[in-house]
NUKE-663783 format. One record per atom (N, C-alpha, C): residue number from 1; residue in three letters; atom name; x, y, z. Coordinates in pm, whole numbers, plus 50000, padded with zeros to 5 digits. Example, Ala and Ser with C-alpha at 12.3 -4.5 7.8 and 13.67 -1.06 7.14 Angstrom:
2
<rec n="1" res="ALA" atom="N" x="51319" y="49431" z="50780"/>
<rec n="1" res="ALA" atom="CA" x="51230" y="49550" z="50780"/>
<rec n="1" res="ALA" atom="C" x="51320" y="49670" z="50780"/>
<rec n="2" res="SER" atom="N" x="51285" y="49775" z="50708"/>
<rec n="2" res="SER" atom="CA" x="51367" y="49894" z="50714"/>
<rec n="2" res="SER" atom="C" x="51290" y="50003" z="50787"/>
***
This chain:
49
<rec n="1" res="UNK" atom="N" x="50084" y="49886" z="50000"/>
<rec n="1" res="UNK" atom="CA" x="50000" y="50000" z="50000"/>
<rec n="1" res="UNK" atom="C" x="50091" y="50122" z="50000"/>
<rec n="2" res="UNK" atom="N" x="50042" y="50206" z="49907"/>
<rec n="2" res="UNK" atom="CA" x="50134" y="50287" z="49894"/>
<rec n="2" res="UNK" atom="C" x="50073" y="50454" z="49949"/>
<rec n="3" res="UNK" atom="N" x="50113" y="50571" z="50012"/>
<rec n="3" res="UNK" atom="CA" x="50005" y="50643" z="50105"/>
<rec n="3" res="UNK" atom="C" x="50134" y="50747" z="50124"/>
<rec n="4" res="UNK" atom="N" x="50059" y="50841" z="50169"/>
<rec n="4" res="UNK" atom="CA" x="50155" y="51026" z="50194"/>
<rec n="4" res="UNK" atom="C" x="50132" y="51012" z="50362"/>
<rec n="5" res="UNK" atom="N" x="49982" y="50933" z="50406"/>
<rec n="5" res="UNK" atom="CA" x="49945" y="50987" z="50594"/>
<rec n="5" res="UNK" atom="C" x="49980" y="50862" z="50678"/>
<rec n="6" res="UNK" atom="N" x="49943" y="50895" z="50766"/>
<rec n="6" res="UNK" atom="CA" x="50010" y="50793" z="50885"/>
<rec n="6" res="UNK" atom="C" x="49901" y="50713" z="50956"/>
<rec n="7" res="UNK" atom="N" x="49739" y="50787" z="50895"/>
<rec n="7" res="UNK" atom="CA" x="49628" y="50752" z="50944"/>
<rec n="7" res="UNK" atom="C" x="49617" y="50632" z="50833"/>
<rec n="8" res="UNK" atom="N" x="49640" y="50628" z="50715"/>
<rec n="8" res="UNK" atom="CA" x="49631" y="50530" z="50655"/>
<rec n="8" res="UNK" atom="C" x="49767" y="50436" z="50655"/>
<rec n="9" res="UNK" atom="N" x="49864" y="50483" z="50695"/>
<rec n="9" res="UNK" atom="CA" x="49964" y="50369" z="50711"/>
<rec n="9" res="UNK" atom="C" x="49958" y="50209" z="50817"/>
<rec n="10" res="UNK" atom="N" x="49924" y="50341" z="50888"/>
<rec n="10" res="UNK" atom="CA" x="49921" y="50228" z="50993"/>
<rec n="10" res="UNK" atom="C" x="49807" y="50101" z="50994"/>
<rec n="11" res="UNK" atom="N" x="49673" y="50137" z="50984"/>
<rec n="11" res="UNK" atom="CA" x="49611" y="50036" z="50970"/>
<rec n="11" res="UNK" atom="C" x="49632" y="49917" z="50891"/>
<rec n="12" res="UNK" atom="N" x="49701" y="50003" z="50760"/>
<rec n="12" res="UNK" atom="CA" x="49751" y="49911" z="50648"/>
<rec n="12" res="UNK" atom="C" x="49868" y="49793" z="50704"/>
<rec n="13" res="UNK" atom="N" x="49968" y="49881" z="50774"/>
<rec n="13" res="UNK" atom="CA" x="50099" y="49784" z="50847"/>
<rec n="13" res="UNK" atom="C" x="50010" y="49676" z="50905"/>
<rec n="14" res="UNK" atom="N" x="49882" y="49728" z="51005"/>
<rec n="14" res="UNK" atom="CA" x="49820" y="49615" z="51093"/>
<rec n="14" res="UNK" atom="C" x="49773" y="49542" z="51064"/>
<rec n="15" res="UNK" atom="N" x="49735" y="49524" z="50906"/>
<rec n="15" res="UNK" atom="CA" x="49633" y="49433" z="50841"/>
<rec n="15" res="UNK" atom="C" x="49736" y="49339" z="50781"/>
<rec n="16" res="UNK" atom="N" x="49871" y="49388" z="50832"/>
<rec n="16" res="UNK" atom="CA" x="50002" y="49311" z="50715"/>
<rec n="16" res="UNK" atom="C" x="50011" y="49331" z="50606"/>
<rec n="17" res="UNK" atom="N" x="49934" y="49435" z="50558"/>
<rec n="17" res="UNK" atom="CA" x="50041" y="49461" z="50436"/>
<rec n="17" res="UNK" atom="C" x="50176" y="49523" z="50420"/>
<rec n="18" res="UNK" atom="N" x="50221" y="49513" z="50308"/>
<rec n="18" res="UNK" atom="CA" x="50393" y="49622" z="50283"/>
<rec n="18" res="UNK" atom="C" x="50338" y="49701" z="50269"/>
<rec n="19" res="UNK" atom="N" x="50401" y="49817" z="50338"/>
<rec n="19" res="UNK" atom="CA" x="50328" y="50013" z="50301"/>
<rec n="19" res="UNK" atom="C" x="50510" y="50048" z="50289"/>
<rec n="20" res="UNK" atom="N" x="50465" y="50170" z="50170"/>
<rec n="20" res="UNK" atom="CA" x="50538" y="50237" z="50133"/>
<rec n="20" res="UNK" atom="C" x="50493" y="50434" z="50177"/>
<rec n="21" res="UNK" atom="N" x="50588" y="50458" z="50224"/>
<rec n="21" res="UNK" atom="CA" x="50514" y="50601" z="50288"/>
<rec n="21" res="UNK" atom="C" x="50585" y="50678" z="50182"/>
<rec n="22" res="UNK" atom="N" x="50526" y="50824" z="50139"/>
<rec n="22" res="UNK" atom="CA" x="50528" y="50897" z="50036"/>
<rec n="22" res="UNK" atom="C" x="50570" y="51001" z="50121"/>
<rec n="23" res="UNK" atom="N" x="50688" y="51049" z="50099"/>
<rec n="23" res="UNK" atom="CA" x="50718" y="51240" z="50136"/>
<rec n="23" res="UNK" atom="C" x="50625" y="51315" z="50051"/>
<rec n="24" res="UNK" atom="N" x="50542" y="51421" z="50193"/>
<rec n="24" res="UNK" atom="CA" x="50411" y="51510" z="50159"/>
<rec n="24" res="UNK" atom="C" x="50405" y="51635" z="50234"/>
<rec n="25" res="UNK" atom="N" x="50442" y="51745" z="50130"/>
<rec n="25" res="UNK" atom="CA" x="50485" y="51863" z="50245"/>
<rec n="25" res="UNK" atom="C" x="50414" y="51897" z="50365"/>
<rec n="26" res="UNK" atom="N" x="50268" y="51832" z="50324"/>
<rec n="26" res="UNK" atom="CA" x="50143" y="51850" z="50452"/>
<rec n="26" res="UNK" atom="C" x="50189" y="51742" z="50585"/>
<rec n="27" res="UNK" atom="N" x="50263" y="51647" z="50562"/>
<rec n="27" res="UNK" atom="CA" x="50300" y="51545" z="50634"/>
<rec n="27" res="UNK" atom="C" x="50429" y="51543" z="50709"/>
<rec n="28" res="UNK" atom="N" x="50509" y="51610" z="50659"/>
<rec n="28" res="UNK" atom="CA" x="50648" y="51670" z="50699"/>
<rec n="28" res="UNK" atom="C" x="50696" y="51580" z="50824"/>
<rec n="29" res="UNK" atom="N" x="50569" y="51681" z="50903"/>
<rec n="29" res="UNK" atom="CA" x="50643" y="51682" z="51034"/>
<rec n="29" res="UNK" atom="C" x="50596" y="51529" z="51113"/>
<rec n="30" res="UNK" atom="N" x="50565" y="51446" z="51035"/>
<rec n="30" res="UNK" atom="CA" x="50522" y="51283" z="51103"/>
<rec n="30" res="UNK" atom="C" x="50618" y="51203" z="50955"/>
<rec n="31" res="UNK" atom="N" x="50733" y="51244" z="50908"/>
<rec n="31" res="UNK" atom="CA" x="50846" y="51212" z="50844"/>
<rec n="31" res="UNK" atom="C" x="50925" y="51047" z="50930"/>
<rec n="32" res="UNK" atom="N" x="50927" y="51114" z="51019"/>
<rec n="32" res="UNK" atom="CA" x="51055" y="51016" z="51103"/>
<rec n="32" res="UNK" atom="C" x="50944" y="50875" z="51149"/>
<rec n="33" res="UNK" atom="N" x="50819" y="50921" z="51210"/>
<rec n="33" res="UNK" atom="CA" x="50692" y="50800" z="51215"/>
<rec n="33" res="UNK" atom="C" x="50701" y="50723" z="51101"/>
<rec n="34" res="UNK" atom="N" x="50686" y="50785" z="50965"/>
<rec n="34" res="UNK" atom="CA" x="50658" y="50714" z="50885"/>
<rec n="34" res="UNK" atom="C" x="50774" y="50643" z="50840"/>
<rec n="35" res="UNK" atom="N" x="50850" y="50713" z="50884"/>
<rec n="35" res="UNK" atom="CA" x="50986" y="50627" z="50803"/>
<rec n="35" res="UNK" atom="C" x="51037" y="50504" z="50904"/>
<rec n="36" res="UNK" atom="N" x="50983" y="50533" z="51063"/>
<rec n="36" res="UNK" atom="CA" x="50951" y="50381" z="51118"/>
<rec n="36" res="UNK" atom="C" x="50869" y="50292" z="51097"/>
<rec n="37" res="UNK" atom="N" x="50733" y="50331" z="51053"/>
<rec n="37" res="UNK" atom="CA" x="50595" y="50237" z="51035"/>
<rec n="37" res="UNK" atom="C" x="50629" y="50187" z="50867"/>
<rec n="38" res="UNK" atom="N" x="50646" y="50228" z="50804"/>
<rec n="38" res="UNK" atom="CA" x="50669" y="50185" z="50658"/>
<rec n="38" res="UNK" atom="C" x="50787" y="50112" z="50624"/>
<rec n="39" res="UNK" atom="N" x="50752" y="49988" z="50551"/>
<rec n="39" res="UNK" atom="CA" x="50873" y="49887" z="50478"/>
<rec n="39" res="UNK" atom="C" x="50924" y="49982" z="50369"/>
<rec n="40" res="UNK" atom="N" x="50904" y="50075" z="50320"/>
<rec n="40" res="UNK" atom="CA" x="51008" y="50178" z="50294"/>
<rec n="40" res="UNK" atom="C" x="50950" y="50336" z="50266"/>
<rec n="41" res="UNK" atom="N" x="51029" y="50424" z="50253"/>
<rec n="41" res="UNK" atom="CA" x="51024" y="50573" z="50267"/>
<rec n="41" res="UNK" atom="C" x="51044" y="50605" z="50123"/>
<rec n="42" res="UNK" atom="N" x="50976" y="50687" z="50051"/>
<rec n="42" res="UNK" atom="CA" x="51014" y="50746" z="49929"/>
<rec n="42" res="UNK" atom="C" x="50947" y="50912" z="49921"/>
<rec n="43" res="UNK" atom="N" x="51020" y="50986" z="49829"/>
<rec n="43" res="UNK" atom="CA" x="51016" y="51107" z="49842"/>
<rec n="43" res="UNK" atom="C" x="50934" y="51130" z="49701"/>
<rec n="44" res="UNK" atom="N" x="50920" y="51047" z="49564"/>
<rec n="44" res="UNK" atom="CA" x="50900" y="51083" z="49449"/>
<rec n="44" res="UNK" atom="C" x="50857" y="50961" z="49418"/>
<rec n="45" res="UNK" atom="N" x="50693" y="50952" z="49359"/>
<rec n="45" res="UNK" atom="CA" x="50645" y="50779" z="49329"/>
<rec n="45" res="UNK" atom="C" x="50752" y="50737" z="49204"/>
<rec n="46" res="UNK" atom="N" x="50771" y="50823" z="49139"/>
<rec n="46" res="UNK" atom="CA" x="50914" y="50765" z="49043"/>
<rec n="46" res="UNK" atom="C" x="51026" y="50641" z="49074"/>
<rec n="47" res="UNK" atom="N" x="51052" y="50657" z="49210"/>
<rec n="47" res="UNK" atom="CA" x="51095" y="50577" z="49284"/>
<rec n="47" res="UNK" atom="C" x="51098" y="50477" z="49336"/>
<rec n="48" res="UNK" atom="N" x="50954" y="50432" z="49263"/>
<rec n="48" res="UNK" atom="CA" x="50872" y="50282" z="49229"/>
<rec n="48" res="UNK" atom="C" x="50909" y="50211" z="49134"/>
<rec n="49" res="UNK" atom="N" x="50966" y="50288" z="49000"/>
<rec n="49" res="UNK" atom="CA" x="50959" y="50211" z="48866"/>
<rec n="49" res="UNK" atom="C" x="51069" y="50164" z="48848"/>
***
């Protein structure tokens, strides 16, 4: 699952899926959360392909 918030990360982590967290200037400041709760951190979905 791929997501910018932390409200949708997490449930996603809990259900077991892989989440990928998206750098989102609105999100900034829950950066370091997400980059613990998510099997990985990306700044640009480009960064998928």
């Amino acid at each position: 699952m791929v997501d910018d918030s932390m409200g949708a990360l997490k449930p996603a982590k809990e259900a077991g899926m892989t989440t990928v967290g998206v750098y989102d200037g609105f999100s900034r400041d829950n950066e370091s959360a997400m980059r613990a709760l998510a099997d990985r951190y990306i700044y640009n979905l480009k960064e998928l392909l």
